[in-house]
N, C-alpha and C positions, 0 to 999 in steps of 0.2 A: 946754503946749497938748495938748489930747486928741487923739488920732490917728482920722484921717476911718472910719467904721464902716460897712460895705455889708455884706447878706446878700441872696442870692440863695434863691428857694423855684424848687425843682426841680434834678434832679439827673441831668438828663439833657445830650445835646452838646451844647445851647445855656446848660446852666448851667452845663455846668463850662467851658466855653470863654469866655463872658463871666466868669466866677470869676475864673480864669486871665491874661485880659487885664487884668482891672483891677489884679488885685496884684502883677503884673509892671510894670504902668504908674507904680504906686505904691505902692512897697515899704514905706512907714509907712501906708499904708490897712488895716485890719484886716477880713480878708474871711472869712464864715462860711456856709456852701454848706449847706443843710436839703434833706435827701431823705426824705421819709413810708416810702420801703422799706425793705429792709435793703441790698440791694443796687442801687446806682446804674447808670446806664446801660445800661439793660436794654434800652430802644431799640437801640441799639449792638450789644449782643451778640448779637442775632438776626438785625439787619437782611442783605440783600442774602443771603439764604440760611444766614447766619452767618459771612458775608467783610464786610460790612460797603463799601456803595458811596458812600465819601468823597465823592464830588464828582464831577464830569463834565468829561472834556478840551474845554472851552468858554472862550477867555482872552479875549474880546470880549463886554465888559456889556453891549455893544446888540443882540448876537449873544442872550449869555445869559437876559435878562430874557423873550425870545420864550418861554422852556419854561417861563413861571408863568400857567395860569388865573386865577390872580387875584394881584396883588402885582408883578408886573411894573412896574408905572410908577413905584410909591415905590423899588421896590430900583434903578432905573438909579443912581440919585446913590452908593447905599452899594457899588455892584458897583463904582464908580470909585476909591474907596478899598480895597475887601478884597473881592477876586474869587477866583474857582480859583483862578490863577496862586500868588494870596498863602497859600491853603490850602495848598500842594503845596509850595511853601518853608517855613510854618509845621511843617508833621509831620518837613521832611526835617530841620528846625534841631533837631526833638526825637526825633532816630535814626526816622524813620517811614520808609521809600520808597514810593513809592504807586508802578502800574503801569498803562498806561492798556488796556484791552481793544477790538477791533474798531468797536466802537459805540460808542466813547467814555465810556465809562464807567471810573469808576480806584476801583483797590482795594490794601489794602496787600500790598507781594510777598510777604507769609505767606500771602496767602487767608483769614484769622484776625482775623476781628472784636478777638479779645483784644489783639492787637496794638495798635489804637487806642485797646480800655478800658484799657488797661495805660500807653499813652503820657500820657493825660489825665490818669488819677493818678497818676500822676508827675511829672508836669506843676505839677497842685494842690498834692500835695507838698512840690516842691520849692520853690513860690513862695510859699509859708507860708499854702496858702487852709485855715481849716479846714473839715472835711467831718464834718455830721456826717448819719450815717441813723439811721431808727428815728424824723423828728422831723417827725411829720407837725401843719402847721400849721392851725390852727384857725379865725386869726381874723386881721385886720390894723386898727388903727386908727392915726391918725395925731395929736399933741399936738403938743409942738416937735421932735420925731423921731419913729420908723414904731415901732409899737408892735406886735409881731408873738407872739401866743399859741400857744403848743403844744400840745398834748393834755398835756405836761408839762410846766410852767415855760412861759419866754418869753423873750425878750431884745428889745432895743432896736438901730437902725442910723437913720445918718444920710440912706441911699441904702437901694435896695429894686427889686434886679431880680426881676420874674417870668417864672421860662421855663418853668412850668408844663404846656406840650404843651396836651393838649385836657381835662384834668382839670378839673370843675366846682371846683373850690378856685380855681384860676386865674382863672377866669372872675368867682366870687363877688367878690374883692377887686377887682381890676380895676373894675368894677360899683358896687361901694362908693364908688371913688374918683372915681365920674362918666363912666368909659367907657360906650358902646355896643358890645356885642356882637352883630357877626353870626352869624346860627345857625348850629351846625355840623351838617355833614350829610357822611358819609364820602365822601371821594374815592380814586382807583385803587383799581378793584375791577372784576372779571371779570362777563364776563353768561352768563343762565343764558338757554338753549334750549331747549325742551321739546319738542325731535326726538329720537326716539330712533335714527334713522339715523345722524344727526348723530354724535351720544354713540358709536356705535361705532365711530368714525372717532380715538376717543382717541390723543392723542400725533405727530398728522399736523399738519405744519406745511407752512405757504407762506410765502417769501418775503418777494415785497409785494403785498400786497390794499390796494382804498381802500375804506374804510368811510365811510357815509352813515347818518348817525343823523335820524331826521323822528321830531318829537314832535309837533309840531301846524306846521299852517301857514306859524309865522315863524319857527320852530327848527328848523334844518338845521344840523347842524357836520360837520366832514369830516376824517379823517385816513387818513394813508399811511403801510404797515409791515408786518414779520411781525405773523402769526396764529398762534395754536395752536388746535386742535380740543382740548378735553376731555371731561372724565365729564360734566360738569354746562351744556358749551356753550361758550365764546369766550373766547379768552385772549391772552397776547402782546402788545406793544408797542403797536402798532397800538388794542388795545380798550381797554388800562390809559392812552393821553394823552387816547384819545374819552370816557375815564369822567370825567376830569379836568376835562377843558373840559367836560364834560356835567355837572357833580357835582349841581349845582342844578336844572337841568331837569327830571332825569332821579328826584331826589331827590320833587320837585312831582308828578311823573306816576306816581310810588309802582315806580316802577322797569320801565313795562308803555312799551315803545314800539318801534317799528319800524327794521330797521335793514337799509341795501340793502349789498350786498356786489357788487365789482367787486373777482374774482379775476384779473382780467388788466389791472392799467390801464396796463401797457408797450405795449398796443395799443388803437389806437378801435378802434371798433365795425365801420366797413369793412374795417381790414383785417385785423381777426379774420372778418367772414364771409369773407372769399377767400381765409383759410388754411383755413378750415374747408372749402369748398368744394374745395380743392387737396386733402386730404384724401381728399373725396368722390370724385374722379377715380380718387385715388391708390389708393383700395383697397376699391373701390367692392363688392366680394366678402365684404370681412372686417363683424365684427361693429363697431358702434359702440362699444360699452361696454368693446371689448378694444383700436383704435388710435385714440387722442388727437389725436393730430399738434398738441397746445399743451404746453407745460411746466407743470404740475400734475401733483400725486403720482399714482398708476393710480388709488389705491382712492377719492379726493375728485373724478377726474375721472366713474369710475362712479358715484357718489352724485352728483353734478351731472346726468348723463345722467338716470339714472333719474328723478331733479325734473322732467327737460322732459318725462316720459311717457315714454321712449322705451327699449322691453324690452331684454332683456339679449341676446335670438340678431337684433335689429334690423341691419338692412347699412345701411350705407354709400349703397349704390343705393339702397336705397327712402327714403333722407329727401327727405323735402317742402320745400317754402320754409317751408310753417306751421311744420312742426317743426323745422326748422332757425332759424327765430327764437325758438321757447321755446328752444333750446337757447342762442343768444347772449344772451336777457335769464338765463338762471339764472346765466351765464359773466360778466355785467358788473352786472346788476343784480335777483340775487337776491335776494330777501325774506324776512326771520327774524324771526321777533315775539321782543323778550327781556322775559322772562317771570319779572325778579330776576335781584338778582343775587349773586357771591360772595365772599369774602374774598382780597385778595391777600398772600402769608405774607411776603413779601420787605422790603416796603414799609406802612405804615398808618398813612394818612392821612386831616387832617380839614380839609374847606372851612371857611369861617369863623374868627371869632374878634374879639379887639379890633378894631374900626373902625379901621382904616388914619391917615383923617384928622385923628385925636386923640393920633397921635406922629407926634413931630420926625426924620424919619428921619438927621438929620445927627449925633442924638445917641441917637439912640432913646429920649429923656424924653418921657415924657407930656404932653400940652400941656393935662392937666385937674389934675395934682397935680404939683406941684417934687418931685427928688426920686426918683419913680418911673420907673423904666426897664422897656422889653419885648423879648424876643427869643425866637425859634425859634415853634415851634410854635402860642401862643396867640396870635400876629399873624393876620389875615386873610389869609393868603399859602399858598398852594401851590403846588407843582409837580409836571412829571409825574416818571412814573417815570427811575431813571437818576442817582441823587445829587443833584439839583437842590434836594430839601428838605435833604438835610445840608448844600448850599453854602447855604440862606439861613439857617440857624441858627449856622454859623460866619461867615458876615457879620454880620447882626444884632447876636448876641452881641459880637462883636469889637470892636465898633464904641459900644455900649453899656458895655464893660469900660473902655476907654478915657474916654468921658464921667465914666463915674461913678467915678475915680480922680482927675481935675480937682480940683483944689483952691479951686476956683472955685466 
């Protein structure tokens, strides 16, 4: 009897993880990994700064699926079977330790992305997947097995994972085989400001601000987090899960839309006026621009002052209630046109991809061709920033590795 034949096209942590699963699941299954580069996981080797952010200390699926703009509802059932939790046992059974940081974010305790490229092939390695690069595929058709062409040669498999990421190759096969693809349009990415007071505020971080994103009438979304001020305008937590949840909106509106900032939302709006007005009392002599009396850095609370009108040798004494009100609307709901936006190095990512409702998420086969399995990246799934997209590409994957070593 011939031995079950799987090839996976793409050669990044959703292929070599699904690779991985499946020829550990079944050691007579002959598993052959195509990477078009020369070097594989190149994903990997950059991400998270070049520490690479495994996953997120998050061990509740219901909890978990909250941090996917889109994908969240299909991944509940696969989060039930291989969540973080199973991630953070799988690296530590292949010498990995992960580490979890403040924000819940886990990285390996080298800091060293290489750390995880090195664990994975080794990984592959050892469980007899072959890998091979240089094998960028050209074409796929399907006879009584997947008929898959190379720019050189070809070869045949009985199975056919694609973890393709956001690569038109991915998309075209998929496509071939009867899927619908949703369009992809970049998600987590930074907004550009076109203040230049703003811009010289580079490197000045808050806290937590809430951001309120108005693109038109029925689109309002909201998030709460740090901020970073940049060269180019708005960064930080806080603007990379609103670009996330925004990816499409925002993508429609050519990237031009309105965004109110509430730098204090530890307090309403009353009892920031009566600390402000305590303030007023308190030093009723000194310059506005020189005492705060709120917790915002000096030089963002002077560029907030300055927004409501109010000069720089300005007392204390002389504010008005009028200008004591522009000063609470710049303080809870300042207005910034972002005006584009820009790339985030850490993390790149892509909304869209295979229609959701065209795979089995219990096996992650295709429910338009037998056979065909999908993981990582070319699924319709993202998440925000913080490992969420490596945990659903070692879900997925995992979960598909397993499927397609069934003998069945």
């Amino acid at each position: 009897m011939q031995p079950l034949t799987v090839v996976v096209i793409g050669g990044g942590a959703a292929g070599f993880f699904g690779a991985i699963a499946c020829a550990k699941a079944n050691p007579h299954t002959r598993v052959t990994l195509l990477e078009a580069s020369r070097q594989p996981l190149a994903k990997v080797r950059i991400s998270g700064g070049g520490r690479c952010n495994v996953t997120h200390a998050c061990f509740d699926p219901a909890g978990l699926v909250q941090n996917y703009p889109r994908g969240g509802r299909a991944l509940r059932g696969a989060f039930s079977r291989f969540q973080a939790s199973n991630t953070v046992a799988w690296f530590a059974a292949h010498g990995v330790k992960l580490k979890t940081e403040a924000d819940g974010r886990m990285f390996p305790i080298t800091d060293r992305s290489e750390t995880i490229v090195d664990c994975l092939m080794n990984a592959a390695a050892a469980s007899g997947v072959e890998v091979r690069t240089g094998a960028a595929v050209v074409s796929v058709s399907r006879q009584a097995r997947f008929e898959i062409s190379l720019k050189s040669g070809g070869l045949q498999s009985d199975r056919l994972l694609l973890a393709t990421g956001s690569s038109q190759i991915g998309y075209q096969i998929a496509k071939s085989f009867g899927h619908q693809i949703e369009p992809p349009v970049p998600s987590l990415f930074t907004f550009n400001i076109l203040d230049r007071q703003l811009r010289e505020l580079a490197g000045i971080s808050a806290n937590s601000v809430q951001l309120r994103l108005s693109v038109d009438s029925k689109t309002k979304l909201e998030q709460t987090g740090p901020l970073l001020i940049t060269h180019w305008g708005l960064s930080g937590p806080a603007v990379l899960k609103l670009s996330a949840w925004g990816a499409r909106v925002l993508h429609d509106c050519n990237y031009q839309a309105t965004l109110l900032i509430n730098w204090l939302p530890q307090l309403n709006s009353e009892d920031l006026r009566q600390k402000l007005l305590a303030v007023k009392a308190e030093c009723s002599k000194k310059a506005i621009a020189l005492h705060r009396g709120v917790d915002l850095p000096h030089r963002l609370w002077q560029y907030l002052v300055a927004r409501a009108g109010i000069g720089t040798e300005d007392r204390w004494a002389g504010l008005s209630n009028k200008t004591l009100n522009q000063l609470l609307q710049e303080l809870t709901q300042g207005k910034y046109l972002i005006q584009g936006k820009g790339a985030f190095k850490e993390e790149f990512v892509t909304c869209g991809g295979v229609s959701l409702k065209e795979v089995n998420f219990k096996t992650m086969e295709s429910r338009c061709c037998p056979g065909l399995y999908f993981a990582g990246e070319i699924l319709d799934i993202d998440g925000v920033t913080g490992g969420f997209n490596f945990q659903s590409a070692w879900t997925t994957a995992w979960i598909a590795g397993q499927a397609m070593a069934s003998s069945s």
